[in-house]
N, C-alpha and C positions, 0 to 999 in steps of 0.2 A: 686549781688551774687559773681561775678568774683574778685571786688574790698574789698568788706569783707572779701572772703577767704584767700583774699592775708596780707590784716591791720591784721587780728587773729593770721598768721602765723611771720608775719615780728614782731610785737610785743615781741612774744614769744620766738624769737631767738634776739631780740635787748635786749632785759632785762641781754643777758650777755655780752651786746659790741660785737655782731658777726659781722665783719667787711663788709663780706658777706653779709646780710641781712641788714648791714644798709644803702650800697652802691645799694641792691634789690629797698630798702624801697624807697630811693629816688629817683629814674625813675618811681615807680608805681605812686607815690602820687606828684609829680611834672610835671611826662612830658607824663607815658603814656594815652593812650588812652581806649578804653573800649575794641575794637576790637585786641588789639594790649595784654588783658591778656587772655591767652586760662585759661578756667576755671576748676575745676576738676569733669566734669561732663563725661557723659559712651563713648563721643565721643574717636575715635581710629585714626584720624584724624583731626586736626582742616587747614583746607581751606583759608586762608587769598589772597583775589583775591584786588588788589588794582592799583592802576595809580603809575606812574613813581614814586617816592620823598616820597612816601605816609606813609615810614618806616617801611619797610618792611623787611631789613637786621636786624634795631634795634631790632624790637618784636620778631623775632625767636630767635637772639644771646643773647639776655636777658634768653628768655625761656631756651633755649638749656644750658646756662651759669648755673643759677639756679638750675638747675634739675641735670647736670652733680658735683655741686659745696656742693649741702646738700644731694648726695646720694651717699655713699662712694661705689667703687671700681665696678662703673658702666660702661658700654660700650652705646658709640654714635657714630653717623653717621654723616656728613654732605656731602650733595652731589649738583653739581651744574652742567652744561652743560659741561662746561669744566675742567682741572684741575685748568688752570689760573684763571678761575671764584670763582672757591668753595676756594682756598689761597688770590688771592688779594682783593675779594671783602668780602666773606662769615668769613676768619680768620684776614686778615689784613688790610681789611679795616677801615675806618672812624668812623663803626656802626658795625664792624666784631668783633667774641667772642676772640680776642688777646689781645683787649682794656680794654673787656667789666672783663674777664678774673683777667687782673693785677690789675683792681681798685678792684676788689676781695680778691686780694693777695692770690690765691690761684692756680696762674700756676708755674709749677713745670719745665718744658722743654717746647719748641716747636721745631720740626725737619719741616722746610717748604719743605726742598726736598723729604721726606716721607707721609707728612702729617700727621705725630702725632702730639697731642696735650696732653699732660700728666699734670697732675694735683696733688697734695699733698694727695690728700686724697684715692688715687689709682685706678679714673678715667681715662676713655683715652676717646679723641675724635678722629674719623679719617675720614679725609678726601678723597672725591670719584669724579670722573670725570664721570657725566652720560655718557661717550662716550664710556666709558669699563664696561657694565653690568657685565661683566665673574669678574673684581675682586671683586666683592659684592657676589661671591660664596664662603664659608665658614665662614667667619666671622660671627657673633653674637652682636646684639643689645638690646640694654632697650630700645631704641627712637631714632626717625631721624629728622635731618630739609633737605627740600628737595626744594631747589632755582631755581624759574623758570622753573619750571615745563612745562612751553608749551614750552619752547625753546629747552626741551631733544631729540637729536634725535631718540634716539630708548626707544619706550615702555618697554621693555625687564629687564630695568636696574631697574624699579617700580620693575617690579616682583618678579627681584632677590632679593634686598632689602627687600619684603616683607616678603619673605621664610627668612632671616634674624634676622627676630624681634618676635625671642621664648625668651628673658631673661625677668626676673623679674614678676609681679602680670600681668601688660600693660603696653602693648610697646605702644608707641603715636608716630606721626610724625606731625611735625609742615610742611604744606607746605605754600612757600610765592612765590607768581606768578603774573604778571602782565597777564591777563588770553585772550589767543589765542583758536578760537574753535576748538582746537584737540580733538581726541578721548579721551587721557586720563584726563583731565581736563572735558572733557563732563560728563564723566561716573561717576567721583567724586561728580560733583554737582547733577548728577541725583538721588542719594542714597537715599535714604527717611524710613532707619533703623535704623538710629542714628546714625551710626558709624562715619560719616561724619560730621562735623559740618562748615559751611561755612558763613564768615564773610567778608564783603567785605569796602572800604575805597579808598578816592581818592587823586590823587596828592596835595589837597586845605586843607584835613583833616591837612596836617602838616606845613601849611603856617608858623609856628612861626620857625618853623626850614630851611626856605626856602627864597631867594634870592628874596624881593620884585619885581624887576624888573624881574625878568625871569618866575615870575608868571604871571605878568603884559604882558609880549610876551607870553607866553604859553596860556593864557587865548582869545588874540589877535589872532592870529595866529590858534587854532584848535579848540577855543568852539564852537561846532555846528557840527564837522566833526567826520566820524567813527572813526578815526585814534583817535581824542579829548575821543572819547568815551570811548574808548578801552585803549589806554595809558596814558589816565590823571583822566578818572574817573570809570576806570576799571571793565566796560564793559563785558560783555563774546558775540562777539558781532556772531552767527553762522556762516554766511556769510562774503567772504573777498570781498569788493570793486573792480572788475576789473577781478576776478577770472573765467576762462574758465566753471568751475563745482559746481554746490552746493550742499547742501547737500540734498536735498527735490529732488534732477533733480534725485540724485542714489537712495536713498530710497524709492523711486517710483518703478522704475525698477528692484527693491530685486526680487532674487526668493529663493526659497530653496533648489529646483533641476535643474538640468540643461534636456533639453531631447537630443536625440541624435544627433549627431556632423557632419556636413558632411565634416567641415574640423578643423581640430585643429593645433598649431603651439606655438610652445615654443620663447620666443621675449629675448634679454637680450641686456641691456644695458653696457658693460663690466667698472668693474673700472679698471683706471689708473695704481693705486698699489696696495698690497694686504698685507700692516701693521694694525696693531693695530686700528688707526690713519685711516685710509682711510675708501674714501668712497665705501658702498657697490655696489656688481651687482646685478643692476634691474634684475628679473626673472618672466616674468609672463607668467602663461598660458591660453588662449584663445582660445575661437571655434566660429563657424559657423553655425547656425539649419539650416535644410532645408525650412524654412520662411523667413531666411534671417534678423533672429536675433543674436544678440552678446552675448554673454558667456563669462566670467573672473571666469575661472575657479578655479584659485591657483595662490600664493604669493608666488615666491620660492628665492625671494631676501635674499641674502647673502653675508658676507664676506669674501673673502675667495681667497687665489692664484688662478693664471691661471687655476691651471690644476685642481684645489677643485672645480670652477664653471664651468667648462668644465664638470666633470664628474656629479654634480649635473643635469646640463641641458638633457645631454643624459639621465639619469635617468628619468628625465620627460616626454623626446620624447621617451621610451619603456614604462612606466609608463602610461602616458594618449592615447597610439598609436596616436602621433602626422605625422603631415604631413610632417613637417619641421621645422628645428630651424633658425629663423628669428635672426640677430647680426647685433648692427650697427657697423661700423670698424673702426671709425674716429680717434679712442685712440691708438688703438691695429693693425690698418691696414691689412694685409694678416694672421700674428699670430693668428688674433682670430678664424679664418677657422682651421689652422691648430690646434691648439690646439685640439680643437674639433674633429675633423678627428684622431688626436692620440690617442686620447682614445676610438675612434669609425668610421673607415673610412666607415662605412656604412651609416651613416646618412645625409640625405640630407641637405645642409647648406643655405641660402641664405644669400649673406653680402651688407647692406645698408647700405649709407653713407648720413650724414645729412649735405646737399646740402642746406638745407631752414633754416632760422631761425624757432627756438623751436613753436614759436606760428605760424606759418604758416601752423607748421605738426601737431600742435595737438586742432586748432580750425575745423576741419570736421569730428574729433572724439566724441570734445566735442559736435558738434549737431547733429553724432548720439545719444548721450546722449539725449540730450534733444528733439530728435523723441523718444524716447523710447525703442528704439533698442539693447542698449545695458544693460546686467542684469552682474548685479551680484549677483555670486551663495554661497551664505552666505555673510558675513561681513571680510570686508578684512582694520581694520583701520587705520594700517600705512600710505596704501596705499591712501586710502580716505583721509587720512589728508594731504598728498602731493599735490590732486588734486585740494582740495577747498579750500588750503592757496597758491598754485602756481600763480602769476600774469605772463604777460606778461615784465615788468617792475621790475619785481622782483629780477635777477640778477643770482638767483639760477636755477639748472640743478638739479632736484630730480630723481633720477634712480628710482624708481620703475613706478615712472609717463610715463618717458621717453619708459621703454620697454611694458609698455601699450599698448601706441600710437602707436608704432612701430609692436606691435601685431594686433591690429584693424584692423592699416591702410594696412597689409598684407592680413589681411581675407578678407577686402572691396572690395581689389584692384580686386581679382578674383570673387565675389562674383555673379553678377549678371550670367556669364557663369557656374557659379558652381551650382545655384538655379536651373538653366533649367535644368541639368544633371542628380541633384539630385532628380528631379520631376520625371523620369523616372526609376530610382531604389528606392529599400530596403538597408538599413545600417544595419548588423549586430550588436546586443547591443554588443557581447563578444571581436571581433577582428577588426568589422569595415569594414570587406569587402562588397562593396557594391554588388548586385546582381538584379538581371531582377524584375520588381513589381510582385508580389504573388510569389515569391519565397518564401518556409515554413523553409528550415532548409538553414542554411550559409551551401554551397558547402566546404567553407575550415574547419570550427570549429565544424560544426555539431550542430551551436546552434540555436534554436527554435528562428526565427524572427517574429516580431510581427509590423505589420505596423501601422505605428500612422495617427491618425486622423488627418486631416490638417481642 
């Protein structure tokens, strides 16, 4: 179907010498593949999950070429992890549409410091860095390619993008991704509406375009391994090798409501800097039940200056009536007390410093996880996708992971003195105060307490 639609149409525009369509015609019918023509079928997404080498820059810059080249005065997207990614690889690469483009004869400018790509026929393409969701706000699209998809740090930038794509009959986006189990990449293949269409393909598929010998190590070296699986014959594989968390340990332990708190505590892990460019502060919040289970209450990870996540945090501790704001200081040293104190010297602070290596503090959190102790209260998948792509060995410091840990391992630490205390009173649901057992109305709020069944 895919290859007919394409010979019907190439024909039809070769019958006048379109130069365009005959330079189309010969990648379709010489080099590509089946997987590699999205076809013009209801899909609103087409998926291409494949291994390293597998041509996966080609079949979008072809698609995205074509589509921007026979529709005059259209808007596209391309978007990749970083800026360097979506210009060296996705524009001027080897396989990138700058190539793909001029054997077209139909690019008109390219600005690489802006990222336009301007065309004769009164197209534009522009290029996007998944790192800054906020500039994919206002712009307008026909269609996107969207590169590497598991590798974008923030979900956020999908969204924007997608609020984006109101031009023309259907907007389409080609994504091409070598596929990591993130939430967003999960959620795509799980679609089962049609709007998704998902085709998959492995590093071996393009052997004729590929370096016998480094197939020959490639093949040596990782057939039979997860990593083999996932990066050469692309894999979606749930589970990372070596990971503290999986994903079956948290979806076990989902709830949908939390019940009442006997202690809570805002955790943050502060960034460094607070540009564009940086990375964000971990923000989570966490409680305590009087059984001596775990609560992950809210995601309040952001990016944002000193004194933006300063005021957020307190927010939170008035918001959830938390106990304390939990900060590790190691970046930020005695500023990060203060900051927080200037926007709020009321608030009780505690500042920890991480003394241990990352996996020493955060494998007795992982098996509270896996007692079952700890819940989360809804779905939080940024954060989940930190936990169960995190190794030991991994190299990375994921802040939202981090102020996690750091919130746990604060409720743990007091916990068993706190469960006997708590065994002996009633917790207000309104303000928290606690109060003597068969106490009926909170002494401070006036509000109707209701003791829970243990």
């Amino acid at each position: 179907m895919m290859e007919l639609f394409y010979e019907n149409e190439l024909n039809k525009l070769s019958e006048s010498l379109n130069l365009t369509a005959i330079r189309r015609g010969e990648w379709v019918k010489l080099a590509a593949r089946a997987e590699q023509l999205p076809d013009e079928g209801d899909w609103s997404t087409w998926l291409y999950l494949a291994g390293r080498g597998a041509g996966k820059t080609r079949m979008a810059a072809e698609w995205l070429a074509w589509q921007a080249a026979t529709n005059d005065h259209t808007r596209w997207a391309i978007v990749a992890p970083t800026f360097g990614d979506v210009r060296d690889v996705c524009a001027e690469g080897n396989s990138g549409i700058i190539g793909i483009l001029r054997e077209y004869d139909v690019l008109e400018d390219y600005n690489r410091t802006y990222g336009h790509i301007k065309l004769r026929n009164g197209s534009l393409i522009r290029l996007f860095s998944a790192d800054e969701p906020n500039r994919l706000r206002g712009p307008q699209f026909h269609g996107a390619w969207c590169d590497e998809l598991s590798s974008w740090r923030y979900s956020d930038t999908w969204d924007q993008l997608q609020f984006g794509l109101r031009l023309g009959d259907h907007p389409r986006t080609v994504v091409t991704t070598t596929p990591k189990p993130v939430s967003l990449v999960r959620n795509l293949v799980s679609r089962t509406d049609g709007s998704v269409k998902v085709v998959r393909g492995s590093t071996f598929d393009n052997a004729a375009n590929l370096a016998p010998q480094a197939l020959i190590e490639l093949q040596l070296r990782y057939n039979g391994t997860r990593l083999g699986r996932q990066e050469l014959y692309g894999e979606l594989l749930e589970d990372v090798e070596g990971a503290l968390w999986t994903r079956k340990m948290i979806d076990d332990a989902r709830v949908k409501e939390a019940p009442n708190m006997t202690r809570i505590c805002v955790a943050i892990d502060p960034a460094v800097t607070s540009g564009e460019d940086s990375d964000e502060t971990g923000m989570i919040v966490a409680g305590v039940s009087m059984d001596g289970q775990y609560y992950v209450l809210y995601d309040g990870t952001l990016r944002a200056s000193p004194d933006g996540w300063a005021r957020r945090a307190v927010e939170l501790y008035h918001e959830y009536k938390a106990n304390r704001i939990v900060a590790e200081k190691n970046n930020g040293g005695d500023m990060v007390g203060s900051v927080i104190h200037h926007v709020d010297p009321t608030v009780p602070i505690k500042l920890v410093t991480a003394t241990r290596g990352k996996q020493v503090r955060a494998e007795p959190v992982s098996a509270l996880y896996e007692q079952g102790k700890v819940h989360h209260v809804g779905g939080f998948d940024q954060l989940e996708d930190q936990m169960v792509s995190w190794t030991p060995d991994s190299g990375t410091s994921p802040d939202r992971m981090d102020a996690l840990v750091w919130a746990i391992t604060e409720l743990s630490a007091a916990s068993p003195a706190m469960q006997y205390l708590a065994s002996k009173v009633d917790f207000c649901p309104n303000c928290r105060m606690p109060s003597p057992k068969g106490t009926n109305v909170c002494p401070k709020c006036q509000t109707a307490i209701i003791t829970p069944s243990l």
